[in-house]
N, C-alpha and C positions, 0 to 999 in steps of 0.2 A: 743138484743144488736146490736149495727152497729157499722161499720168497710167503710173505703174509702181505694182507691188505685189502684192499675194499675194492672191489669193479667197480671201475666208472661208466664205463661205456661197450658194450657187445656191438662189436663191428659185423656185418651180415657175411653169411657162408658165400666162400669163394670155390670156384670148381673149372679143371682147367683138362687139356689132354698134354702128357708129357711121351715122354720113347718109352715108358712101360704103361701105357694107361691111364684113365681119369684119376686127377689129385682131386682133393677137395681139404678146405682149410677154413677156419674162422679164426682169430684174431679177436684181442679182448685189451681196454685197458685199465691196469692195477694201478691201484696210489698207495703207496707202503704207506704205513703208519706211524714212519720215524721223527725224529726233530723236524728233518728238513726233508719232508715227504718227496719224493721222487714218482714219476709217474713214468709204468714199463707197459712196450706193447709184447703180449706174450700170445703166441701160434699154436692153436690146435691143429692137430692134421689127424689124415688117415678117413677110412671109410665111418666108422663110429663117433663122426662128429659130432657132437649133439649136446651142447651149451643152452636148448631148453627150460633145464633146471635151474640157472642162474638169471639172478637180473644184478642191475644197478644197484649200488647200495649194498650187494651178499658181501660178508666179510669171508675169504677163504685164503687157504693155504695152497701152495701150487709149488708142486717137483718141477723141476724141467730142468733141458740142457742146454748149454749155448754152443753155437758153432757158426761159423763164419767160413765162405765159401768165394771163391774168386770165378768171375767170368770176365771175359772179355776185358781184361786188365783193371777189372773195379772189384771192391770186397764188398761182399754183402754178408750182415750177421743176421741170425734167426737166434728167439728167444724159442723155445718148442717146448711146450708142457706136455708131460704124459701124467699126471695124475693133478688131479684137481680136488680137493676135500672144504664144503662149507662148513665156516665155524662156527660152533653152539652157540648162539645169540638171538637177540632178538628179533633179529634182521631174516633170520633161518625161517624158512614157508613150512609149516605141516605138510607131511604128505608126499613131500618134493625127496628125492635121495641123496644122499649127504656126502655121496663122490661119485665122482666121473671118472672111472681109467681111461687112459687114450692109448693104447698103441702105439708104438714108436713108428715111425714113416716103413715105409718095405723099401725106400733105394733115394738116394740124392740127387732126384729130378728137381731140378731148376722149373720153375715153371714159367720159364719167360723164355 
């Protein structure tokens, strides 16, 4: 699925140890652009974390999947982006790179 809109907010890199080894994640939030803008929090993961390149205010585009995972009789959903692309506008920094691949997770560790 994809998703447009502006970053509001870079939530700081999370890093955790799960039953196959250290996760690490950061977490970002978008405001579509629509009538009735919505504001989604969307999960980078994997070793190649690295949101760097983006601030507040970037206008981009973001692939990702959704998946929702049960523990201990409560559902949790993850929004998960693997590709991140900024959009040609004024907002766009010189210099900076104008996507981010992420890697899809290596295994469905809960990190709690």
């Amino acid at each position: 699925m994809d998703i447009s809109g502006k970053i509001l907010q870079l939530l700081p890199v999370q890093t955790g140890q799960g039953r196959n080894g250290t996760w690490k994640k950061q977490e970002f939030i978008l405001e579509t652009g629509d009538t009735y803008p919505k504001k989604v929090c969307i999960a980078v993961w994997g070793d190649k974390v690295d949101m760097s390149s983006f601030q507040p205010g970037d206008m981009v585009d973001v692939s990702f999947d959704v998946e929702s995972r049960e523990f201990n009789g409560r559902w949790y959903t993850d929004v998960k982006a693997w590709k991140v692309n900024k959009k040609n506008n004024t907002a766009t920094h010189t210099g900076l790179p104008d996507q981010v691949d992420i890697p899809p997770p290596a295994d469905d560790d809960l990190p709690f």
